[in-house]
C-alpha positions as CSV (number, residue, x, y, z in Angstrom):
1,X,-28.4,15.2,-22.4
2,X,-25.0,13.8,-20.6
3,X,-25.4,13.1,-17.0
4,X,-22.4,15.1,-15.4
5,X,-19.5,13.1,-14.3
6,X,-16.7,13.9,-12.6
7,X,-13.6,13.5,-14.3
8,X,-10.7,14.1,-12.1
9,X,-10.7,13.7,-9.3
10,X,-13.1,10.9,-9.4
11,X,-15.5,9.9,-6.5
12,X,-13.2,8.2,-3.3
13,X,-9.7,9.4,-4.7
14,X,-7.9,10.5,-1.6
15,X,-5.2,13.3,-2.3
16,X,-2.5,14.9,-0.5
17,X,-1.0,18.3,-0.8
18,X,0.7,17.7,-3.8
19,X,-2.7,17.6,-5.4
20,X,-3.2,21.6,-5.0
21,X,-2.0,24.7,-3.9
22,X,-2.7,25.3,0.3
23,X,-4.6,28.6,1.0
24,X,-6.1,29.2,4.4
25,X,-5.5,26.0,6.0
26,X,-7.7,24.6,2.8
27,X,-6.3,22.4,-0.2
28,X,-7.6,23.8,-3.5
29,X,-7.5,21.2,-6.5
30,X,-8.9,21.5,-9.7
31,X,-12.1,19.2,-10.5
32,X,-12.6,18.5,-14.1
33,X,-16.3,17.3,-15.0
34,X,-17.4,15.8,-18.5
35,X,-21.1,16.7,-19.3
36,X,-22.5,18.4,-23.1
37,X,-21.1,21.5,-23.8
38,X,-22.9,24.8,-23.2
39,X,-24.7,24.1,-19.6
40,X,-24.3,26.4,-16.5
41,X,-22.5,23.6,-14.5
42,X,-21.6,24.6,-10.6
43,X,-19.9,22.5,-7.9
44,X,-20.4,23.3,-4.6
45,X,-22.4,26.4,-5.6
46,X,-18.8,27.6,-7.6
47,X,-19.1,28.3,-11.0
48,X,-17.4,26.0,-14.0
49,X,-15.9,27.2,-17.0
50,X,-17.0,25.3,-20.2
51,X,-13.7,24.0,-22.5
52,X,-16.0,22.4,-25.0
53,X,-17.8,19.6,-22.8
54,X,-15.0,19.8,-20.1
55,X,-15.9,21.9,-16.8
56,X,-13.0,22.8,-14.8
57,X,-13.5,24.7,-11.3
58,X,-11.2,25.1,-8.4
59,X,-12.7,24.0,-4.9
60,X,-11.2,23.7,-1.3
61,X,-11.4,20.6,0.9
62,X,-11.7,22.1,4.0
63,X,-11.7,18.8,5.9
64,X,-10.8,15.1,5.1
65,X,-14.2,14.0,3.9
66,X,-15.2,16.4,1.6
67,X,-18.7,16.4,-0.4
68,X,-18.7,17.6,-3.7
69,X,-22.1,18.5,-5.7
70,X,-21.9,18.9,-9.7
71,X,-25.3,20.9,-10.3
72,X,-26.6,21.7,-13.4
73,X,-28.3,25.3,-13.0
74,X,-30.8,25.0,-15.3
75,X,-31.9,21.3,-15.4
76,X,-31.2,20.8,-11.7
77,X,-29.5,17.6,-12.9
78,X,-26.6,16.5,-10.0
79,X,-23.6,14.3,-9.5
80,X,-21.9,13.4,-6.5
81,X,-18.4,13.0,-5.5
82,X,-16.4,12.2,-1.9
83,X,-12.9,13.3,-2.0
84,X,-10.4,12.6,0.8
85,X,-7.8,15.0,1.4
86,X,-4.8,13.7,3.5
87,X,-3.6,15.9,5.7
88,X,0.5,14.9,6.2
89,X,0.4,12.5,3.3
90,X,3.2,14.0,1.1
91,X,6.9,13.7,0.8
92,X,6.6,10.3,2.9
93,X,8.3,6.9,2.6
94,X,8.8,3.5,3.6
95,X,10.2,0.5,3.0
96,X,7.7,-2.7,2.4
97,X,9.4,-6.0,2.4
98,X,7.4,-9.2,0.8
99,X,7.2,-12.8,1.0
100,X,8.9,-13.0,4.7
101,X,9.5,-17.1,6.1
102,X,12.4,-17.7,5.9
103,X,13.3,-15.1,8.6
104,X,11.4,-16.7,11.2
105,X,12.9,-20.2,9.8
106,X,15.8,-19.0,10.5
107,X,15.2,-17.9,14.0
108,X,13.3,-20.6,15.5
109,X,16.5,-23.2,13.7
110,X,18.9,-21.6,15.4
111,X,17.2,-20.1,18.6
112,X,19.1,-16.6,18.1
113,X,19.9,-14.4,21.5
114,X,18.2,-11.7,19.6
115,X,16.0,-11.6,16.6
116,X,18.6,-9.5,15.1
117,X,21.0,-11.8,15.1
118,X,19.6,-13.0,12.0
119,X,21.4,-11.3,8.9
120,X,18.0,-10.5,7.1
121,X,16.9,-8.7,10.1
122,X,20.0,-6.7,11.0
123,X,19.7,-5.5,8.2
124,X,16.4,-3.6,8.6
125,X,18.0,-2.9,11.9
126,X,20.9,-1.2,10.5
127,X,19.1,0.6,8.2
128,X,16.9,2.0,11.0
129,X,19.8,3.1,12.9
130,X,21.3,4.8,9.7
131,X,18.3,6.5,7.8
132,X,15.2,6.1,10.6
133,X,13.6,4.1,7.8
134,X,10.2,2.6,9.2
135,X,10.2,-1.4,7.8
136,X,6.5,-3.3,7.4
137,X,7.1,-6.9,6.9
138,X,4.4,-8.7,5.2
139,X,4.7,-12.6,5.6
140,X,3.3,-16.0,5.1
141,X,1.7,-18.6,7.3
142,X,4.6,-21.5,5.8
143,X,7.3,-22.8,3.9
144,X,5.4,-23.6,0.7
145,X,8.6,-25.1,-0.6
146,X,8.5,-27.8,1.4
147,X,5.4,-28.5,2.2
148,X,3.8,-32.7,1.0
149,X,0.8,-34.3,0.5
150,X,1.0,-35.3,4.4
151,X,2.4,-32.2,5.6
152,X,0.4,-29.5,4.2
153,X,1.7,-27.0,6.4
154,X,5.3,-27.8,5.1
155,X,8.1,-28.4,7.9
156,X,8.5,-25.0,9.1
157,X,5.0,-22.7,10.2
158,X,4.2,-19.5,12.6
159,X,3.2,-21.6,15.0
160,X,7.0,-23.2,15.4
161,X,7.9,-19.4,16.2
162,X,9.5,-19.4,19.8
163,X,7.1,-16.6,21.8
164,X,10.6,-15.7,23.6
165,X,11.4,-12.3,21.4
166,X,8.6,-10.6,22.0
167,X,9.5,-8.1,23.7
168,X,11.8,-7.0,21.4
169,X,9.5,-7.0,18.9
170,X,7.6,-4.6,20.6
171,X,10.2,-2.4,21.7
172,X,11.2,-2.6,17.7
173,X,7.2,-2.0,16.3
174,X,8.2,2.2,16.7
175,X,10.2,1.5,13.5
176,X,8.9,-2.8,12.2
177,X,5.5,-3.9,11.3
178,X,4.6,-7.2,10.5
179,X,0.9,-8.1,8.8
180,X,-0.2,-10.8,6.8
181,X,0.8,-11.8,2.8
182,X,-0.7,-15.0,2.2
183,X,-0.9,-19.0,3.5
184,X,2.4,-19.7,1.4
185,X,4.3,-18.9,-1.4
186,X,2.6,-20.7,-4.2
187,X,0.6,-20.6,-5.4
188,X,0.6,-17.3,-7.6
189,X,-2.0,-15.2,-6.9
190,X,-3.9,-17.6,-4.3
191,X,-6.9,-15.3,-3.7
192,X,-7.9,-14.7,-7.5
193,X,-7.8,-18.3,-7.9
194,X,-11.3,-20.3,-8.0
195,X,-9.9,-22.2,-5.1
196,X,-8.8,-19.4,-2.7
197,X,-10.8,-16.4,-3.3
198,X,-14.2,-17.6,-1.4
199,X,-14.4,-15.6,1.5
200,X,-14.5,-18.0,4.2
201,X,-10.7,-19.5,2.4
202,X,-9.5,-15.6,2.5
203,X,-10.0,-14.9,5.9
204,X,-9.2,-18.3,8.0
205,X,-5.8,-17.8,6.2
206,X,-5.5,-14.7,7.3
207,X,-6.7,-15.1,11.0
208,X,-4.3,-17.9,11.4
209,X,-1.4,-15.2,10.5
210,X,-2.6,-12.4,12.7
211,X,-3.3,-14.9,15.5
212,X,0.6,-15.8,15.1
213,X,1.9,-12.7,14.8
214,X,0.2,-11.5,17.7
215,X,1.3,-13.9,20.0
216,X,5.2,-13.8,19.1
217,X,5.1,-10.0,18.3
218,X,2.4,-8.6,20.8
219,X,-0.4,-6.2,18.8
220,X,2.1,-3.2,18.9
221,X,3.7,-5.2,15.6
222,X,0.6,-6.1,13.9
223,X,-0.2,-3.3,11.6
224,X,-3.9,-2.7,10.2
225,X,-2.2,-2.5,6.4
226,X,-1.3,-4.9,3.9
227,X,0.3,-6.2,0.7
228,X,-1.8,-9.0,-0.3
229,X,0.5,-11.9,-2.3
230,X,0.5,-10.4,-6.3
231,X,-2.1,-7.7,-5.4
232,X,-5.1,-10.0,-6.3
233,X,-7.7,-10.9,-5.0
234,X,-11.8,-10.6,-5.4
235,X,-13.9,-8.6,-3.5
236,X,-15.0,-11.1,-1.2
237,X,-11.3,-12.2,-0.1
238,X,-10.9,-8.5,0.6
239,X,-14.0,-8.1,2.8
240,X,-12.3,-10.6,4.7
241,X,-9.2,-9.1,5.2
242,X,-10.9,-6.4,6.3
243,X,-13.2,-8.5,8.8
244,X,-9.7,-8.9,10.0
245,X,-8.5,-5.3,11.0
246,X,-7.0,-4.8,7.3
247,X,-8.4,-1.7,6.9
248,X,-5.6,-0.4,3.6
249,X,-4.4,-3.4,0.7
250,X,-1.4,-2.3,-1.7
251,X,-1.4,-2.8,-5.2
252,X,1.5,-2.6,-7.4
253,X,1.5,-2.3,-10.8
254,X,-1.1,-2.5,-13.0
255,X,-2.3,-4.9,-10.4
256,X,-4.9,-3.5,-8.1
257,X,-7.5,-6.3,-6.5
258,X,-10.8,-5.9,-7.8
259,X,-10.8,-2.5,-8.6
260,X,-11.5,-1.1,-12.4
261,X,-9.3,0.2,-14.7
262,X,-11.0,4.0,-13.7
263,X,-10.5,3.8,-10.4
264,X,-7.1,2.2,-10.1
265,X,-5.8,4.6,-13.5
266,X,-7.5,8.1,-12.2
267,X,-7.3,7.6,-8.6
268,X,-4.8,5.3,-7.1
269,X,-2.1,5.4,-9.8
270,X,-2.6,9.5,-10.2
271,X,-3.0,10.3,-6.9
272,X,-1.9,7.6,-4.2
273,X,-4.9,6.2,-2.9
274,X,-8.7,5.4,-3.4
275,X,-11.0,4.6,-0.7
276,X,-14.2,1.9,-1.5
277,X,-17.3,2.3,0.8
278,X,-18.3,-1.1,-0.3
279,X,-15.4,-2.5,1.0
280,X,-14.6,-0.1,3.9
281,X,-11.4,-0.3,2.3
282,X,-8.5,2.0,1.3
283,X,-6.2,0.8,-2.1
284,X,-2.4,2.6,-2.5
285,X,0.1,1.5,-4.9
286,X,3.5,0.7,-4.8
287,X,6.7,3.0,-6.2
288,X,9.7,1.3,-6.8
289,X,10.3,-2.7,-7.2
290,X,14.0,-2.8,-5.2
291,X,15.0,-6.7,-6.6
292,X,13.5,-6.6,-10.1
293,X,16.2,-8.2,-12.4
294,X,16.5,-5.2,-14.8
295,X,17.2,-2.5,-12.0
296,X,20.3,-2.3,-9.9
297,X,21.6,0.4,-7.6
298,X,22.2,3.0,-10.4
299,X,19.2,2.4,-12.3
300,X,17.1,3.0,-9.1
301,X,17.7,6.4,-8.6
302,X,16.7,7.3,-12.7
303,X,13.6,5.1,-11.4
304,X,12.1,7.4,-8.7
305,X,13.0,10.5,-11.1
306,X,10.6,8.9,-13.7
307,X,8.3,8.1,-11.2
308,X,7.9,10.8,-9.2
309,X,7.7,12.8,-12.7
310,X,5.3,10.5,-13.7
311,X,3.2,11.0,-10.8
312,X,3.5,14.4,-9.5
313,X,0.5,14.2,-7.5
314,X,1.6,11.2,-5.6
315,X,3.3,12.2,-2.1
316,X,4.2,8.7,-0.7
317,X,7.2,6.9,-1.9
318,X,6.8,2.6,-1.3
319,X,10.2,1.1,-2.0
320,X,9.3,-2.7,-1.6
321,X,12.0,-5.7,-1.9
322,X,11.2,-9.8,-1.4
323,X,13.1,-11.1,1.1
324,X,14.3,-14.6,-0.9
325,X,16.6,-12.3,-3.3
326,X,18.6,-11.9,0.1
327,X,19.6,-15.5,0.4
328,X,22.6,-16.9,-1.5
329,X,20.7,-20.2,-1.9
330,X,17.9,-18.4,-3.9
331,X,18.3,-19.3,-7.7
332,X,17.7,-15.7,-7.8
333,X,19.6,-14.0,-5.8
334,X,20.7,-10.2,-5.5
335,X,24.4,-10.5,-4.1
336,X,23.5,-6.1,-4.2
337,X,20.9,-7.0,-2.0
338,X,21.7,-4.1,0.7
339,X,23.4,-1.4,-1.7
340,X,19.6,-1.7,-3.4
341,X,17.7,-1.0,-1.0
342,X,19.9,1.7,0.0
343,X,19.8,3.5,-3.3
344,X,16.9,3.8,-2.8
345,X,16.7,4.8,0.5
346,X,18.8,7.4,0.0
347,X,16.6,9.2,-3.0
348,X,14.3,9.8,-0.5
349,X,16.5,11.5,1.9
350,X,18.1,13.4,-1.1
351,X,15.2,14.4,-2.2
352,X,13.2,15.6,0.9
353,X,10.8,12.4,1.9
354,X,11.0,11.4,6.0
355,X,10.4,8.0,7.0
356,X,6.7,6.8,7.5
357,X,4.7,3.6,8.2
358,X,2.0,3.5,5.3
359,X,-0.7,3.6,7.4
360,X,0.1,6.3,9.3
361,X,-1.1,9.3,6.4
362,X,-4.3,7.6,5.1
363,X,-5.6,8.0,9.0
364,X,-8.9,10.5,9.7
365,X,-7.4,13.7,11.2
């Protein structure tokens, strides 16, 4: 006889409201278990219907851990399943910016009056000011691109970032995050790679960032989620970003750490989010790619309408741009640089979704 499994959601998928219908302060969602047809199948003590092998029921989470017992009646056989609901994780937004040096180069070069003197930056500061958008910055350690055999650090590093704005980093954090991307730029994927993923590699590199951030930015800026470079990285390097006060990683898509095709598929891409006891870790996804060559400001509208079609049961919205399409000198530059993030900025409004760091939802209530 098949044990019982459950279907959708499956164990450690973390849903929001769009996921049900609210009745009584409770979140009903329908659970769908796979076991051999024609068994007495309950969960939570509620009775299943039998489609041929498929057991749907509806249940309430009454709370955002939420302990869900597949019992077979006769047999006494049982499967398990946490489910997470999120409480004021739907029609949310943000936007994510990756891959952010050259910023800081920038600033410490030309020893601005104001951090937002810096074009890159006013930007994200005139957005704010237009739309309330909430900005998380993840960045790098160096300047990979010109970094030598006897300068492995390259010519520009954190550690060359004047302490003398932060203050008004902290006065900005209500709207701008910074964390931690990677050591550099290249190479790809540096914590799937046999050479970065150890553990020990994983989290000096990332120490070294928070340690930098935190003394230009103060700890107001230095948010407790992430977009690790490519979305890679092995179990280990994630246990040390979360030794690290990482307590949610990004994915993007189909990449998603170490996770399986299941658990990335049927809870992260379906519903949002998926939360890993192992890990003490949380994994979201990504919506929208702002600077990808085959999307411009009118395609990225039709974008979020497939998407959010797509993925009904999804309530956050993570518009995400690199910051080197911004620069003219970048062989790939997007001269629509602002009027792309805008687009999409603007969907959201349009379409109902407030401005929210990422963090912020996934939180115990």
């Amino acid at each position: 006889m098949d044990k019982i499994k459950f279907l959708t959601p499956i164990d450690g998928t973390m849903v929001c409201d769009k996921a049900g219908i609210i009745e009584n302060d409770a979140l009903l969602i329908d659970i769908t278990l796979k076991a051999s047809a024609g068994r007495n199948i309950t969960v939570n003590g509620l009775t299943t219907a039998d489609n041929g092998g498929f057991y749907t029921v509806k249940i309430p989470l009454t709370a955002y851990k939420n302990q869900l017992i597949a019992r077979d009646t006769e047999t006494g056989d049982t499967t398990e399943a946490t489910i997470y609901r999120l409480k004021n994780a739907s029609m949310k937004y943000r936007l994510s910016l990756d891959d952010n040096i050259e910023c800081f180069k920038e600033i410490a070069k030309n020893n601005y009056k104001s951090i937002f003197d810096q074009p890159y930056l006013r930007l994200m500061k005139d957005l704010n000011e237009k739309y309330g958008t909430k900005v998380h910055a993840n960045i790098y350690y160096c300047c990979s691109e010109f970094s030598t055999e006897s300068s492995p650090k390259g010519s520009f590093n954190l550690s060359q970032f004047p302490d003398k704005y932060k203050g008004e980093f902290e006065e900005a954090s209500e709207w701008l995050r910074l964390s931690f991307h990677a050591f550099k730029n290249l190479p790809d994927e540096p914590y799937a790679r046999e050479d970065g993923r150890t553990y020990m590699n994983a989290y000096e590199d990332c120490a070294m960032v928070n340690e930098e951030i935190i003394r230009f930015a103060g700890e107001k800026s230095l948010s407790d989620y992430t977009t690790i470079h490519w979305c890679r990285g092995t179990k280990d390097a994630c246990k040390a970003f979360r030794a690290n006060g990482y307590k949610y990683l990004q994915g993007g898509t189909p990449i998603n750490y170490y996770l399986t095709d299941e658990q990335f598929l049927e809870a992260v891409r379906k519903y949002g989010n998926y939360y890993d006891p192992e890990t003490d870790l949380v994994f979201t996804t990504s919506s929208c790619m702002l600077n990808a060559a085959e999307v411009g400001p009118t395609e990225i509208p039709k974008r979020l309408d497939e998407r959010s079609k797509q993925y009904p049961l999804n309530g956050f919205i993570d518009l995400i741009i690199h910051e080197q399409y911004f620069y003219p000198h970048f062989h790939l530059h997007r001269p629509d640089y602002r009027e792309r993030i805008e687009a999409g900025i603007k969907w959201c409004h349009e379409h109902g979704y407030q401005p929210s760091f990422r963090s912020e939802p996934l939180k115990p209530w």
